[in-house]
DRENDREN-202960 format. One line per 5 residues: number of its first residue (from 1); their letters; for each residue x, y, z of C-alpha. Coordinates in steps of 0.2 Angstrom, whole numbers. Layout:
// DRENDREN-202960
NUM) a) X,Y,Z | ...
END
This chain:
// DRENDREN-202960
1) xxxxx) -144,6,410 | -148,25,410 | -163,25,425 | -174,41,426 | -175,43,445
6) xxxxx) -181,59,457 | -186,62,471 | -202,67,468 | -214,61,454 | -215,70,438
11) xxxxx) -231,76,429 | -236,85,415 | -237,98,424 | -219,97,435 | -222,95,454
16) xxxxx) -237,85,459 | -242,88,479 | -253,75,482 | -242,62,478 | -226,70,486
21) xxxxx) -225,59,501 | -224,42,488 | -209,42,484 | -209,35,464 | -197,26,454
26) xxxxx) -204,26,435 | -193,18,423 | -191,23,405 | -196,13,391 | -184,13,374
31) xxxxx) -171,9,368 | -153,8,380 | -135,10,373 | -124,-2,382 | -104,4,381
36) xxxxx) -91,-8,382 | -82,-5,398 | -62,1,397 | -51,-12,396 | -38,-12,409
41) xxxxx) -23,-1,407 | -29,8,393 | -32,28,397 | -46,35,396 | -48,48,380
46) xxxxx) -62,60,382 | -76,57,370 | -71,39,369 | -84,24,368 | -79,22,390
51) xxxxx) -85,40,392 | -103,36,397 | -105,34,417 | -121,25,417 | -125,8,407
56) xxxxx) -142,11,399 | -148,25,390 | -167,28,384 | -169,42,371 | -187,41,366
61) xxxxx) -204,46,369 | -213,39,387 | -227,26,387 | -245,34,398 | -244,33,415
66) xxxxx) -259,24,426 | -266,38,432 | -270,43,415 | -255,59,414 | -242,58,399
71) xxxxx) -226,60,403 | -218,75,394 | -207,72,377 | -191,72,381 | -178,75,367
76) xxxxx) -160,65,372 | -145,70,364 | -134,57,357 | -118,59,360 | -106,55,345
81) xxxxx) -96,38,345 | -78,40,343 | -66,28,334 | -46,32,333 | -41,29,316
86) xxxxx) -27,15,310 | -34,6,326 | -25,-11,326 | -42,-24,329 | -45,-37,331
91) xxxxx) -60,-36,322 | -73,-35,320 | -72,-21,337 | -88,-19,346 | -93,-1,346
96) xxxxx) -111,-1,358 | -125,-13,362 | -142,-5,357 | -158,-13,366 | -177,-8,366
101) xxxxx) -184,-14,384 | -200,-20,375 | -185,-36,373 | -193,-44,385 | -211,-45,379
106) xxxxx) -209,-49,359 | -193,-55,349 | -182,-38,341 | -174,-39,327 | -160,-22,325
111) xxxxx) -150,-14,310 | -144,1,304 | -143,10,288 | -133,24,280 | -117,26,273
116) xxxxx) -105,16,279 | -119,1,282 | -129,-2,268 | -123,13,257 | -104,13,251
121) xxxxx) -93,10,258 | -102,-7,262 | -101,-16,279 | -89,-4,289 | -101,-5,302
126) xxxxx) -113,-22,305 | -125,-26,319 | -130,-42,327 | -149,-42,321 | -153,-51,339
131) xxxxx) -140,-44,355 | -141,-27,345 | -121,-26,348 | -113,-14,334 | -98,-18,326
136) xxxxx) -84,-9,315 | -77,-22,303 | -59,-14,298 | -47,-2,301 | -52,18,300
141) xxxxx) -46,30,290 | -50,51,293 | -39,57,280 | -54,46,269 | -70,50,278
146) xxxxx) -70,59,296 | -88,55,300 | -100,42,297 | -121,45,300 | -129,32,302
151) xxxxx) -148,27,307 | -154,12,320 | -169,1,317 | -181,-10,329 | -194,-21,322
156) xxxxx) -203,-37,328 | -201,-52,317 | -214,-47,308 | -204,-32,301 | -217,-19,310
161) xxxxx) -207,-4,319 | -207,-7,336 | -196,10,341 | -192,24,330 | -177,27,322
166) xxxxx) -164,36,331 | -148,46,326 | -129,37,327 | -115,50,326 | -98,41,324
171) xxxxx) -84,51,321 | -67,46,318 | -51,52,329 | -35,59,319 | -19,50,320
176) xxxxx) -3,59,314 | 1,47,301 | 2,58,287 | 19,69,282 | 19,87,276
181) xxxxx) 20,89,260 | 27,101,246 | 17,109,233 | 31,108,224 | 49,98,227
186) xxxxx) 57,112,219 | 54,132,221 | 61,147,210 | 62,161,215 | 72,180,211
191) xxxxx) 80,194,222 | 90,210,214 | 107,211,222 | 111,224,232 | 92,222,240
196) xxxxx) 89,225,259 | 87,215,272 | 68,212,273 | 64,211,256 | 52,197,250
201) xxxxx) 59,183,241 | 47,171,239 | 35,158,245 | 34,138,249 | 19,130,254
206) xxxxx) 16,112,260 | 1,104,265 | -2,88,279 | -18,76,278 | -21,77,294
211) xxxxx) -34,87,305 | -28,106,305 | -38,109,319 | -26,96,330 | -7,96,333
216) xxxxx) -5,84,319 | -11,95,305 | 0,110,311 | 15,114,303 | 31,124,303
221) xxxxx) 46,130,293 | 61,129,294 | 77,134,283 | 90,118,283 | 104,124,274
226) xxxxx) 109,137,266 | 123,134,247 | 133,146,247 | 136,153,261 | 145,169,255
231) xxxxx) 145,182,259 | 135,174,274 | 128,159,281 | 112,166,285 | 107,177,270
236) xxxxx) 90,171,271 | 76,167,282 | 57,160,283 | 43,164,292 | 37,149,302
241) xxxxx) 19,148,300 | 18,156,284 | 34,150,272 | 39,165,266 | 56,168,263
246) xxxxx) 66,186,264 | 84,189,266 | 90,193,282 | 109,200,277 | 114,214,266
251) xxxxx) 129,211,252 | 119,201,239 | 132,203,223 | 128,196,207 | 143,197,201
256) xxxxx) 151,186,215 | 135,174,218 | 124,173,205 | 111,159,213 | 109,151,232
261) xxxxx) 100,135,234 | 91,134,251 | 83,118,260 | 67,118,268 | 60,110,280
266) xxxxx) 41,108,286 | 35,100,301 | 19,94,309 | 13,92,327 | 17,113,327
271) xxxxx) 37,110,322 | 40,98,336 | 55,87,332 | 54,73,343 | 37,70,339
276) xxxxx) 32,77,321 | 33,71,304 | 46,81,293 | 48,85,272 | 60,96,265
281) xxxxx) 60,105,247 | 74,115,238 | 71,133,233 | 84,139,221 | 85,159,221
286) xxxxx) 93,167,208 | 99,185,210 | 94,196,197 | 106,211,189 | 103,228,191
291) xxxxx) 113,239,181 | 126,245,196 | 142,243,183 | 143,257,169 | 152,252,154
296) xxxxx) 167,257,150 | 180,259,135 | 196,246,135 | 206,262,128 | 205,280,127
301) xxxxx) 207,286,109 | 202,276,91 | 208,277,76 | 202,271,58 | 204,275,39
306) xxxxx) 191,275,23 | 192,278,4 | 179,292,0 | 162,289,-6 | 162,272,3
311) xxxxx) 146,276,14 | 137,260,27 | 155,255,29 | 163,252,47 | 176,263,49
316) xxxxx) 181,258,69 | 177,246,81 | 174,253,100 | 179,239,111 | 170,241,131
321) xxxxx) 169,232,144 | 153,230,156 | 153,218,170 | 135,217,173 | 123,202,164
326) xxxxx) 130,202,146 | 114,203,132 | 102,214,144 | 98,230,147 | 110,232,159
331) xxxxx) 122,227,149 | 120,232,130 | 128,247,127 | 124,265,117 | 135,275,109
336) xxxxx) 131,291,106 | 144,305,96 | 145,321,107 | 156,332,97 | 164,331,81
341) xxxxx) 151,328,67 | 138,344,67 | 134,339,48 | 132,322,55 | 143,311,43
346) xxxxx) 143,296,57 | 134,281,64 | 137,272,76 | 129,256,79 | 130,242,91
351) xxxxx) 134,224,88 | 121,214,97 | 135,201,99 | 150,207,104 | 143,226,112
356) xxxxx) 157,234,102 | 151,250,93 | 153,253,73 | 158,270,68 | 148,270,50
361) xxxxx) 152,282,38 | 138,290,29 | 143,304,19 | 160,314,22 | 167,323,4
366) xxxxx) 168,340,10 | 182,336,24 | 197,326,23 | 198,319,43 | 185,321,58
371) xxxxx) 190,321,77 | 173,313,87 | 171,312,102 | 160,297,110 | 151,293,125
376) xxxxx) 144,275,130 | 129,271,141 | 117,255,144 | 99,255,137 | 93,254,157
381) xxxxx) 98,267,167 | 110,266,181 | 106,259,199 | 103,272,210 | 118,277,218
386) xxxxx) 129,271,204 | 138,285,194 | 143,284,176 | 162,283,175 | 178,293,167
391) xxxxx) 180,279,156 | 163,279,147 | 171,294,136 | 184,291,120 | 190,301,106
396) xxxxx) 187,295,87 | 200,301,72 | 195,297,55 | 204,301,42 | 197,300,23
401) xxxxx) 208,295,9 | 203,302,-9 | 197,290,-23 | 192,294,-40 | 173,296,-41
406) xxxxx) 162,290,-56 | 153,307,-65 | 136,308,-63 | 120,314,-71 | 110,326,-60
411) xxxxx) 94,325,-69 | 90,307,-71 | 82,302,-79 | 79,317,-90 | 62,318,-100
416) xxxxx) 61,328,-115 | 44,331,-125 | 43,334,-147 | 32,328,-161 | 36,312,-171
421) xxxxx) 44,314,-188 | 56,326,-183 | 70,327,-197 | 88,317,-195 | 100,328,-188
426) xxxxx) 89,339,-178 | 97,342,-159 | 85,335,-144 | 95,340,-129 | 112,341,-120
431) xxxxx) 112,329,-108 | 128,330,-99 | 136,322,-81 | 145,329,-68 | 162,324,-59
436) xxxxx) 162,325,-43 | 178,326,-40 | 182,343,-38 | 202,344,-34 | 204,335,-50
441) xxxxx) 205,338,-67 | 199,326,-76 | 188,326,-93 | 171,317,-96 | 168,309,-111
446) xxxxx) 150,302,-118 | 144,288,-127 | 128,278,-130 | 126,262,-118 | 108,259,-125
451) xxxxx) 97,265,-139 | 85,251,-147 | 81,258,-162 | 98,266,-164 | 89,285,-167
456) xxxxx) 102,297,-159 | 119,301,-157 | 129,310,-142 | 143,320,-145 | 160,313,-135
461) xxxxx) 162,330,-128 | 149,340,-123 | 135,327,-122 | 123,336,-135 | 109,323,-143
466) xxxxx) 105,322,-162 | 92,312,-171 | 100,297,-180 | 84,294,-188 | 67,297,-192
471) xxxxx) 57,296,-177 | 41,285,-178 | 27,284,-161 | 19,268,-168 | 34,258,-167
476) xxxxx) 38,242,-157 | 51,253,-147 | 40,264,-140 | 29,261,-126 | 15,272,-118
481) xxxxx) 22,287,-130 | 40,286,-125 | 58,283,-131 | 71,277,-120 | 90,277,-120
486) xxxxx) 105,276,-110 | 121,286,-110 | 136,283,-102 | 147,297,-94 | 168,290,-92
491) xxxxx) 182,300,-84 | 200,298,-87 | 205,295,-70 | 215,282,-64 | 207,270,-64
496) xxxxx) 192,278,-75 | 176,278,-66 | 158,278,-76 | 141,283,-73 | 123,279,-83
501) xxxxx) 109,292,-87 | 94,286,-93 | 85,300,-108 | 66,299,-111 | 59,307,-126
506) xxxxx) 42,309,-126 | 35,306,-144 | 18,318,-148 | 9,310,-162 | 5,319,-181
511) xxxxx) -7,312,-195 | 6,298,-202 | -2,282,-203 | -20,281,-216 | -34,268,-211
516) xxxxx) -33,253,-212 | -49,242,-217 | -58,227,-207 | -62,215,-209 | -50,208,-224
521) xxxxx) -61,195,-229 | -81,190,-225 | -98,182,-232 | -113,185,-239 | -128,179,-248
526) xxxxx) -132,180,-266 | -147,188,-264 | -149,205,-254 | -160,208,-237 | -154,193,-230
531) xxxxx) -137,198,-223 | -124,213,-224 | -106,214,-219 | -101,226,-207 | -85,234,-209
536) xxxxx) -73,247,-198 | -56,255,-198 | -40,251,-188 | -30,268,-188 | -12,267,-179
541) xxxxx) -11,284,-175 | -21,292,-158 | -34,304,-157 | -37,316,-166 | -28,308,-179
546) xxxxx) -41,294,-181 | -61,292,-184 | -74,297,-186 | -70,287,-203 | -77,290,-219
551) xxxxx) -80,272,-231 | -85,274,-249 | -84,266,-264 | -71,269,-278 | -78,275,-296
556) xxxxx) -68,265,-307 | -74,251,-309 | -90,255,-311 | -97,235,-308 | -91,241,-289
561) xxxxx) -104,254,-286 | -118,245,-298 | -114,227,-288 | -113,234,-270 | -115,249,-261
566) xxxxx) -112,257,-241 | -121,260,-228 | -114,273,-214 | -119,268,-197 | -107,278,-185
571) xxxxx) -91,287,-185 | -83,271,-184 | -94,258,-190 | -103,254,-211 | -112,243,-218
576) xxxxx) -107,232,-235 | -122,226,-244 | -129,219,-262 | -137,232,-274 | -143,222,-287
581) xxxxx) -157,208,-284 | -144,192,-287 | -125,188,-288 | -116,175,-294 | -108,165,-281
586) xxxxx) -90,168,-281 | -75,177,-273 | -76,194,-276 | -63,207,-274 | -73,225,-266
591) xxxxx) -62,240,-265 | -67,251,-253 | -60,271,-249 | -57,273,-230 | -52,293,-225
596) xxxxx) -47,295,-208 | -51,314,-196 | -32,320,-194 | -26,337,-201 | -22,335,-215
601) xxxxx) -33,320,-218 | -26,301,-224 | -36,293,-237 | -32,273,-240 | -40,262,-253
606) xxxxx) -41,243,-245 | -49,227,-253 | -61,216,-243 | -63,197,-252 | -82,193,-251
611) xxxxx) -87,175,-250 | -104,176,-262 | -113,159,-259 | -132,153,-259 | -140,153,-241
616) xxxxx) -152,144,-233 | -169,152,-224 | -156,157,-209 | -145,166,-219 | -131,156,-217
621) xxxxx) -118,149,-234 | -125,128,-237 | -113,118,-239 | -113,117,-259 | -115,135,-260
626) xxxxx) -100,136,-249 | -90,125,-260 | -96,133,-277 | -93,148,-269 | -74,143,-268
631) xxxxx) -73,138,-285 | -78,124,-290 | -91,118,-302 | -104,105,-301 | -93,93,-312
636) xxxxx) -78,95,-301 | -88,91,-286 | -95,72,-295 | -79,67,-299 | -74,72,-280
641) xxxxx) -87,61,-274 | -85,46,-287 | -66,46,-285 | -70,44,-264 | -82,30,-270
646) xxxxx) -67,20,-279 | -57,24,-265 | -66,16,-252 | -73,-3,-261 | -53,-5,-266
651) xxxxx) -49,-3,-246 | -66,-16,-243 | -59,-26,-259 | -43,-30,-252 | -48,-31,-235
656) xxxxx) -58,-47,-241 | -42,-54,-250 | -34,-54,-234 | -45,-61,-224 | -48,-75,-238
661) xxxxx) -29,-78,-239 | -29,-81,-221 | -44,-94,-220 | -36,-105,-234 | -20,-103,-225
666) xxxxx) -26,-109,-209 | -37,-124,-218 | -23,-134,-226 | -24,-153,-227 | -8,-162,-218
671) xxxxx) 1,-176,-228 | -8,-190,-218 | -24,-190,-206 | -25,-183,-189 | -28,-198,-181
676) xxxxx) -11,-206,-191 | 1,-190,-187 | 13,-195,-175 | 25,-179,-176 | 28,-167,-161
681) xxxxx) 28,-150,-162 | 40,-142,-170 | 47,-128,-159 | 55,-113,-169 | 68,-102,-158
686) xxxxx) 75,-88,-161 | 94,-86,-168 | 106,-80,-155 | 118,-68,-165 | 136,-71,-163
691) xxxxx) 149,-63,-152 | 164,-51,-154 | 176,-62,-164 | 160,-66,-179 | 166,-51,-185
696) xxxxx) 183,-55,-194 | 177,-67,-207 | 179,-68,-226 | 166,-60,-239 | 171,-67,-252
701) xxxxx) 167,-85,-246 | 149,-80,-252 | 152,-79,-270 | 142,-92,-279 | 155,-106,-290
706) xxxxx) 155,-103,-306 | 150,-122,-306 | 132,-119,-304 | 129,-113,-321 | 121,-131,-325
711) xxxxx) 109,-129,-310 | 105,-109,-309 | 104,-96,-324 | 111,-82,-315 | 125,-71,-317
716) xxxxx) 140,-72,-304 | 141,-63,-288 | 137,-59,-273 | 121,-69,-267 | 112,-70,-249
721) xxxxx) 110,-86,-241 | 91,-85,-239 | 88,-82,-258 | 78,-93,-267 | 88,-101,-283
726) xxxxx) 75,-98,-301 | 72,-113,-311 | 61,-126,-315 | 52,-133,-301 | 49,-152,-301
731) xxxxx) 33,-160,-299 | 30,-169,-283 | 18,-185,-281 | 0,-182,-277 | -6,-191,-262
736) xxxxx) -20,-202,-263 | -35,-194,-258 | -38,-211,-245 | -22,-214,-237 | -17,-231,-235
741) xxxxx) -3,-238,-221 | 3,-248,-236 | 9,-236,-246 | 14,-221,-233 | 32,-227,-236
746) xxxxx) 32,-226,-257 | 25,-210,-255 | 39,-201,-244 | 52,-212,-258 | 45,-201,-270
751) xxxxx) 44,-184,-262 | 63,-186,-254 | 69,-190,-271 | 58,-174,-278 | 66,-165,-265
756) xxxxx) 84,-171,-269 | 84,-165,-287 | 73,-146,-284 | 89,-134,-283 | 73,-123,-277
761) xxxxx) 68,-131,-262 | 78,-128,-246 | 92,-130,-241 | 95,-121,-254 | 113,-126,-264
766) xxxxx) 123,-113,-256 | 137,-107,-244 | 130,-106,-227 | 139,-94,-216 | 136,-98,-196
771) xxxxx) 140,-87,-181 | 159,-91,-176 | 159,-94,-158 | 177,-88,-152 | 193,-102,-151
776) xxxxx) 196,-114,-137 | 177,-120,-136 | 174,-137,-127 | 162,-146,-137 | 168,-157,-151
781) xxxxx) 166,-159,-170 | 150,-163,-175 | 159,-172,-190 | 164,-185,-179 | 145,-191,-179
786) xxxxx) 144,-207,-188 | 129,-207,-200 | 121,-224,-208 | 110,-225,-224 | 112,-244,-224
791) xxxxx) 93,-251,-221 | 97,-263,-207 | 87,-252,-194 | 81,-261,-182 | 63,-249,-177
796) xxxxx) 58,-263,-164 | 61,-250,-148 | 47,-239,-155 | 34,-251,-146 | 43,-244,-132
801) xxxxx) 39,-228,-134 | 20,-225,-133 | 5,-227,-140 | 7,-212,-152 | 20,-222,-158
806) xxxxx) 15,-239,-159 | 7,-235,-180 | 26,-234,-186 | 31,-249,-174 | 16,-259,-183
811) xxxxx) 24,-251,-202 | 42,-253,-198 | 44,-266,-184 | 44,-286,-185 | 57,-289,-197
816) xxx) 59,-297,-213 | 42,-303,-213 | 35,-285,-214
END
């Protein structure tokens, strides 16, 4: 136990004289720590929980001394518990014993609080509530939580504090239990060849769990291997501490090595071997191209050939060679024509697969060869250092074969400007081509390749253009004022070339088309005031050639003018009304003078068809009026009506019959009772018709004998086999109006032996033509059925057979006796 012990006493004050001869030995009262001794053998680690020298230690405030004086507060620190980590047990492992010194007076009852206790993580530490010995309960891990704070507790067994809460620092000791690891397992990185030693490459980075602070967490770097190792084993290096890798050698070549991989190695407890935990990661460092190879041509001089006149074609194909990395900038090649082409005739363009240049010819008649010359070069510039090589120059010959070029119009198209109406015959213009091929002599000839309306002619020689025909602005050929046509212009070369002008002739209008009136037809009432008709013009031709319009009404005849008469509203626009109080309804024919603006004026007369008809208060035509008003009288328009009336009772008349005839259809009496018919239904299916081989049978089969006369009065031929024979039709035997079981079989005698002699009941008398089936069919002759008309029937099984039949087993059956 910690003791507080002097020499001399302590007051308040410090150094009391009086009592200075008493030697005094106060003890402290509080709470004591008491720390498990060291077991034997282990060594002693600073801060661990053997650290203390004493046995008892009292942190809190003093109790009053007798003499009346306080003792002064002291404040104690406590010092942190420590607890390696991955420690192996067994637990639970004491830590330290806590006891209050007021023990011995009342019962104490300790715990502790925070996280770690009663706060997760629960119950890594307990107490024992009575001895006050603390506890951890399981294995500690720092890379999870370094520290723990926690808070002890004294209290009676009533729960009433007895000491103050005091502070518990426990902190937990790193263990190199945790490996360096890589950011990443694999790095990239990039150098240009030909850099120096020193320059930067790249960085890797790993991180370790454990405290940085200590050996553990400190690590180093290290370079393992290096692939390849050309042009040396040690091209790079790293910086221990840091990671960063630079080269260390001259000589990197892209060309020859175009990638190294390295492996890296970090280790803890600072890079010690023996003792630390290793990782390793790979960095792959590419080596970047520079441009330190210029290009150069695989030959010195080209050659190449081309008709004239055939531009954006490839006349040669450069060929170089660059040994840097091919589709970049330090590759792709320029080519640019130094001499040779002032006028500049040539391209030359690079194909982005291959790098080979394309001499393009764009233009090239004047001269019959060319002699370029051509340098190469790369879109970056060369390294420094590097100069551009003898090679990268070549000479070019082109030689131009002549080909007979098509003639061609210089103006084209041509446009041309004249009034409509122009006379046939007249001459437009000479529209003629040129032949461009000037050490030729060749003739041009012309001819017509299009021309809608077929108005002109060209001459074959010269190319002069004469009107065909009148020419008309308002027709369907012309659009926005303008005629066009196209001429071709043919050499006589070898073989004959062509080419096309297109002539545009711009039509200026004249005064040749008179108003036309509109509308054709209208409406109006049969007395005036109530409605008008308004009328206007339609004039093909264009201003000034067209309104303001002029509408009046012709003198002859005079019921015109004394029936109807004109209204001028606008230039454009009259009015067409009544002049007289009433009209008869009708159609009336109403001419009408329409006289247009142009120089010299166009006059037209034009017939409107007025609808004159009765109206309503609106103003609008009634229906009768309407009708009248087309032509019809009153009479016409009853007989209409009544001959609709007929028309629909016949429909309703013979929609009754139908109906009826269905009904009595439906509701006819069967021969015997319903509760005496014993019949089934009688299924009716449809005939399948026959096969290939029905075909091949004999028409004349169905001729009716000659021996039916005596049955039939008809004439021989040809008759179907569903036609009904004509004759007298025998009387059959009424039934009885009450059926009796008695006489059922008297009364099917008598309608079998109707039947037998009525030629017109079916079957009818006739040849009866089946499907044929086809040869070699297995089923037999029906004629081989045996057939009985004797009476000796025995009908005894029809008891068997149901009730449904057990009437005609009571009629038939039983024998003689019935």
């Amino acid at each position: 136990v910690w003791q507080d012990t002097s020499a001399e006493p302590q007051t308040a004050g410090g150094c009391n004289p009086e009592n200075a001869k008493e030697p005094a030995r106060k003890k402290l009262t509080g709470f004591a720590f008491f720390f498990p001794k060291q077991p034997k053998g282990r060594k002693m680690v600073p801060g661990d929980l053997a650290q203390q020298q004493s046995d008892t230690l009292l942190p809190w405030r003093q109790h009053q001394s007798p003499n009346g004086l306080r003792r002064q507060k002291r404040d104690w620190v406590i010092p942190p518990i420590n607890v390696p980590e991955n420690s192996r047990g067994p637990f639970p492992q004491q830590l330290v014993r806590i006891r209050s010194d007021k023990d011995k007076e009342i019962h104490i009852r300790y715990s502790i609080t925070g996280v770690g206790a009663d706060q997760p993580p629960m119950e890594v530490f307990s107490i024992d509530p009575v001895s006050g010995r603390m506890y951890v309960t399981r294995p500690m891990d720092r890379e999870e939580r370094a520290s723990y704070h926690l808070r002890a507790h004294a209290v009676d067994m009533n729960g009433n504090k007895v000491e103050n809460p005091i502070d518990l620092y426990i902190y937990v000791i790193d263990m190199n239990d945790n490996r360096p690891e890589f950011i990443n397992q694999v790095y990239n990185g990039s150098v240009d060849e030909g850099s120096k030693p020193g320059t930067y490459v790249m960085t890797v980075t790993a991180n370790d769990a454990d405290d940085s602070t200590t050996a553990n967490g400190m690590v180093r770097y290290r370079i393992v291997t290096q692939t390849p190792q050309s042009p040396s084993q040690n091209m790079f290096t790293i910086n221990s501490e840091t990671g960063d890798i630079v080269t260390v050698a001259a000589g990197l070549d892209r060309e020859k090595v175009q990638q190294y991989i390295v492996i890296v190695q970090a280790t803890d407890m600072e890079g010690n071997l023996n003792y630390g935990l290793s990782n390793t990661a790979t960095a792959i460092i590419s080596v970047t191209d520079v441009n330190d190879n210029p290009p150069e041509f695989t030959t010195s001089t080209y050659s190449g050939e081309v008709p004239e006149n055939r531009v954006e074609v490839v006349v040669a194909n450069l060929t170089v060679m660059d040994r840097d990395q091919p589709h970049s900038p330090n590759w792709n090649a320029i080519y640019r024509i130094i001499s040779g082409d002032p006028s500049g005739h040539f391209t030359i363009r690079t194909d982005p697969v291959t790098n080979e240049g394309m001499v393009t010819a764009v233009d090239y008649e004047m001269n019959r060869a060319f002699m370029l010359t051509v340098m190469v070069s790369n879109q970056a510039p060369l390294a420094s250092g590097i100069q551009m090589s003898f090679q990268s120059t070549a000479g070019v010959t082109i030689s131009v074969t002549d080909v007979n070029e098509a003639p061609y119009f210089p103006t084209n198209h041509k446009l041309i400007r004249l009034e409509e109406g122009v006379p046939t015959g007249t001459v437009l213009t000479t529209f003629s081509a040129v032949d461009p091929d000037r050490f030729m002599q060749q003739a041009v000839r012309y001819s017509k390749l299009s021309d809608p309306a077929n108005w002109l002619n060209i001459n074959a020689t010269n190319g002069q253009i004469t009107t065909a025909a009148v020419l008309d602005r308002e027709s369907d050929y012309i659009k926005n004022n303008v005629y066009e046509a196209t001429f071709l212009a043919a050499d006589n070369g070898i073989p004959p070339a062509s080419g096309t002008g297109t002539l545009q002739i711009y039509l200026i209008d004249i005064n040749d088309n008179a108003p036309e009136l509109l509308p054709k037809e209208a409406q109006i009432c049969e007395k005036p005031n109530l409605n008008v008709i308004n009328i206007t013009a339609a004039d093909a031709d264009m201003d000034p050639n067209v309104g303001p319009f002029v509408f009046e009404l012709p003198s002859v005849p005079s019921a015109v003018r004394k029936n109807w008469t004109i209204t001028r509203l606008n230039g454009d626009y009259a009015q067409l009304s009544l002049r007289i109080m009433y009209l008869e309804a009708g159609v009336y024919d109403v001419p009408i003078i329409v006289t247009d603006s142009g120089n010299p004026p166009l006059y037209n007369t034009s017939v409107i068809k007025v609808k004159v008809c009765p109206c309503d208060e609106n103003g609008d035509c009634t229906t009768i009026g309407a009708v009248a008003a087309a032509g019809l009288g009153t009479g016409a328009i009853i007989a209409i009506l009544i001959c609709i009336i007929i028309l629909l009772t016949m429909v309703l008349l013979f929609v009754v019959w139908m109906k009826r005839r269905e009904k009595e259809r439906h509701t006819k009496q069967l021969l015997i009772d319903p509760e005496d018919d014993v019949r089934d239904n009688i299924l009716k299916y449809d005939e399948e018709g026959g096969g290939e081989e029905d075909q091949d049978y004999d028409l004349s089969q169905l001729q009716q004998p000659e021996t039916m006369d005596h049955v039939l009065n008809k004439t021989p031929g040809v008759r179907r086999v569903d036609e009904r024979p004509i004759g007298a039709e025998p009387q059959y035997p009424i039934r009885p109006v009450i059926p009796h079981p008695g006489d059922i079989g008297d009364f099917i005698n008598e309608g079998l032996r109707a039947a037998d002699n009525d030629p017109t009941a079916p079957p009818y008398d006739s040849l009866l033509v089946f499907d044929y089936e086809g040869s070699g069919s297995t089923a037999g002759s029906v004629s081989s059925l045996n057939s009985s008309s004797s009476g000796d029937q025995d009908y005894d099984y029809l008891n068997d057979w149901g009730p449904r039949f057990k009437k005609l087993a009571d009629m038939y059956g039983g024998g003689e006796e019935d």
